[in-house]
N, C-alpha and C positions, 0 to 999 in steps of 0.2 A: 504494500500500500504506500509506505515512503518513496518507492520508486517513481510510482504514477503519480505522486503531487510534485516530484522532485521534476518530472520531467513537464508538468502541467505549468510549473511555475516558471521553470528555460523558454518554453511558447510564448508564456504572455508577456516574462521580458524580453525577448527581441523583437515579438511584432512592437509593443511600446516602443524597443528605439527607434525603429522603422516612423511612427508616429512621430516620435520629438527630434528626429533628424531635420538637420535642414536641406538636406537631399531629396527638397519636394517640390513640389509647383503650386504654389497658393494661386488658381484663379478667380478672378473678380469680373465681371461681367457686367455692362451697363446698357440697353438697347434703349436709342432716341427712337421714335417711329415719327411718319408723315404721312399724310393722308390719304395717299395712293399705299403705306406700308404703313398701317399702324399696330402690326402683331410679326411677330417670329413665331411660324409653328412648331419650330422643334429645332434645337439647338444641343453640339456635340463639341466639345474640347479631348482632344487627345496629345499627350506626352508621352514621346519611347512607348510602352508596353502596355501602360493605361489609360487606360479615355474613361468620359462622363459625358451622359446626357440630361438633358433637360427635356421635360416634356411639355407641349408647348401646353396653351401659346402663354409668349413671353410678352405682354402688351409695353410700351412708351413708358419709359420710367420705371421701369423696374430692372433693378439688380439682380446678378444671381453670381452665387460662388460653388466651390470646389476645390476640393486639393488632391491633384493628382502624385501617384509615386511611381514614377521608372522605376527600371530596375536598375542597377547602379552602373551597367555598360550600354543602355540606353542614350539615345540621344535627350537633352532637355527641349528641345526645339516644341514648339506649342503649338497646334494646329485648331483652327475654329471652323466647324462647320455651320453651316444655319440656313433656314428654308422659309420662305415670307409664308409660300401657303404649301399646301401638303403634298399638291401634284408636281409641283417643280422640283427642279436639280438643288442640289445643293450648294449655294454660295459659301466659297473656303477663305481661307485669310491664314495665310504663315506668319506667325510670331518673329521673335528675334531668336540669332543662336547664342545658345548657352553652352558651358562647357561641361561636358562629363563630371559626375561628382558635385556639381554645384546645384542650390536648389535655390529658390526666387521667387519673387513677387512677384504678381500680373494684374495691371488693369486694365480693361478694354474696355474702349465704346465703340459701337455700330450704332452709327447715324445713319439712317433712311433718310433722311430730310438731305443732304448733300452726296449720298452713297460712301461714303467713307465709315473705314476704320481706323482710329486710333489707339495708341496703350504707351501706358509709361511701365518701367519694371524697373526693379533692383533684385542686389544678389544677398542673399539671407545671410545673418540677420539683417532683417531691415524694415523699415515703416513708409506708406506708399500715399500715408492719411494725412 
């Protein structure tokens, strides 16, 4: 029985560091709409080996977050996908590169109203507020 807690307790401390590493991808997500797009049906972030989706719809002014974990030979590179309505392609957007081993801050906005995406980022630790 010492064995199974001995080894119950090794799991949940490494997934934990896994957690409090900064070998993540904090993303932050902000979508403007415009009248012709005032919703995102469904939006997908992926890094190296993990992705997240969002289910939509994501209307004007609303935020949405996530924190992705590569795996640590993964690339940190950020990808964004997003769909105005449910029958179209997917609209993508590549982040910036990151280097192996480093994990960072992401803020993005997608603006409908001019078609642009922007984001500012930093490399962890770091404050983006």
């Amino acid at each position: 029985m010492d064995e199974r807690l001995c080894l119950m307790a090794s799991i949940l401390i490494l997934t934990g560091c896994k957690l409090l590493s900064n070998d993540i991808v904090k993303v932050r997500v902000t979508f403007i709409g415009s009248e012709s797009k005032p919703l995102v049906t469904l939006m997908a972030a992926t890094s190296g080996g993990d992705d997240y989706s969002w289910g939509g719809p994501i209307h004007s002014g609303e935020t949405v977050a996530t924190n992705l974990f590569p795996d640590p030979d993964d690339d940190r590179h950020l990808v964004l996908l997003y769909k105005w309505t449910e029958d179209e392609m997917y609209t993508g957007w590549d982040g910036p590169e990151i280097p192996r081993g480093q994990g960072y801050r992401i803020h993005v906005t997608v603006d409908a109203r001019v078609n642009q995406v922007t984001e500012r980022h930093c490399i962890l630790p770091c404050s983006l507020d």
